[in-house]
N, C-alpha and C positions, 0 to 999 in steps of 0.2 A: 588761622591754622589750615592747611593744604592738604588736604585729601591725598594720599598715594594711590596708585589704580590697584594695589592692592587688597586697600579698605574698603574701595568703596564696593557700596552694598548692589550695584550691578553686575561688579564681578564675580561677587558672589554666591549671588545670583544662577551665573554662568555657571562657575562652578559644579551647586551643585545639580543644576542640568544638566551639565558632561557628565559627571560621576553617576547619577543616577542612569543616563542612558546606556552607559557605559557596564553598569550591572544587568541590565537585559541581557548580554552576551552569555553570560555564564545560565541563567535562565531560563535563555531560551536553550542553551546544551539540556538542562536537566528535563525540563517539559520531553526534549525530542527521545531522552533516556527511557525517560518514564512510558512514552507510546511504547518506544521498541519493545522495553518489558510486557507491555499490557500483550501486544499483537504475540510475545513469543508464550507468554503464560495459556490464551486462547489457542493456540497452535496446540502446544503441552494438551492442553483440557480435550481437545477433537482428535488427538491422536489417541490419548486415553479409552476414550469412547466408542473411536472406530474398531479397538483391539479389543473392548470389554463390551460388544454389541450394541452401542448408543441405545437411546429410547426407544421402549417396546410398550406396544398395547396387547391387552390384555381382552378378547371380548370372551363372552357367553357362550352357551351349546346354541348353536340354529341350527332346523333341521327343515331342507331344503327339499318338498315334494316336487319332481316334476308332473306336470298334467297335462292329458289331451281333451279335451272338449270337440265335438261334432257338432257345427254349426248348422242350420241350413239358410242356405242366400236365394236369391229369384235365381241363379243358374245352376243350381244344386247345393249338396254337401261339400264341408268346405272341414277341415282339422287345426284348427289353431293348438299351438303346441303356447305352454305360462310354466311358470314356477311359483309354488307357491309357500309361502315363508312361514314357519312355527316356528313360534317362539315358547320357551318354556315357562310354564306358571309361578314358578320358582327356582331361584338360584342362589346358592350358598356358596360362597368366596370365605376361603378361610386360608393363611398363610403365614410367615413367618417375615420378615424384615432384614435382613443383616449389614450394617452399612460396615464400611470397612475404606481406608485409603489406596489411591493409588501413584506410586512415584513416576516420573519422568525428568530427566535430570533435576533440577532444584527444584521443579515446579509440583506438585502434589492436588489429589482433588479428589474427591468423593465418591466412590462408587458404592450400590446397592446391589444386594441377593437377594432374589425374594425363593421363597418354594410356597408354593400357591396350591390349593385342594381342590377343585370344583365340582359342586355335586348339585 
């Protein structure tokens, strides 16, 4: 019985390594889809941000004395100028949360409102 180049299990072989290398194409379009999305959805989020004040810190009451001190050195008095830092013994952060969304064409993303008390 004669083998046709058909059957045999070389070609078949082939086959399905053409076909299979042959579906990377499409594959690799969808991977390169998918980046374009991520970079334009990140674009969406930093424009959001930049129009709704990105990331804010929040600190404490300091209260910044400046000071002069009179030194004296082997060629005399001498005024060095310092600042000197307080900090308060207590501080009570009391506020409220409100998140809420924000659109930019399909893409959407999270923003927060705080209103904060500080005493």
């Amino acid at each position: 019985m004669a083998v046709t180049l058909f059957q045999s299990t070389t070609f078949k072989v082939l086959g399905i390594g053409f076909l299979a290398l042959l579906m990377l194409i499409p594959l690799a379009q969808v991977q390169g889809l998918i980046g374009e999305r991520s970079a334009l959805r990140e674009q969406a989020v930093s424009t959001i941000a930049q129009r709704w004040g990105a990331q804010q810190q929040l600190g404490g009451l300091v209260l910044a004395i400046p000071k002069r001190v009179r030194v004296q050195t082997s060629t005399g008095w001498i005024t060095q100028e310092s600042t000197e830092i307080l900090l308060p013994d207590r501080l009570d952060i009391r506020g409220t949360l409100a998140p809420d969304i924000r659109r930019y064409g399909i893409y959407d993303t999270p923003v927060d409102t705080a209103e904060l008390k500080l005493t």
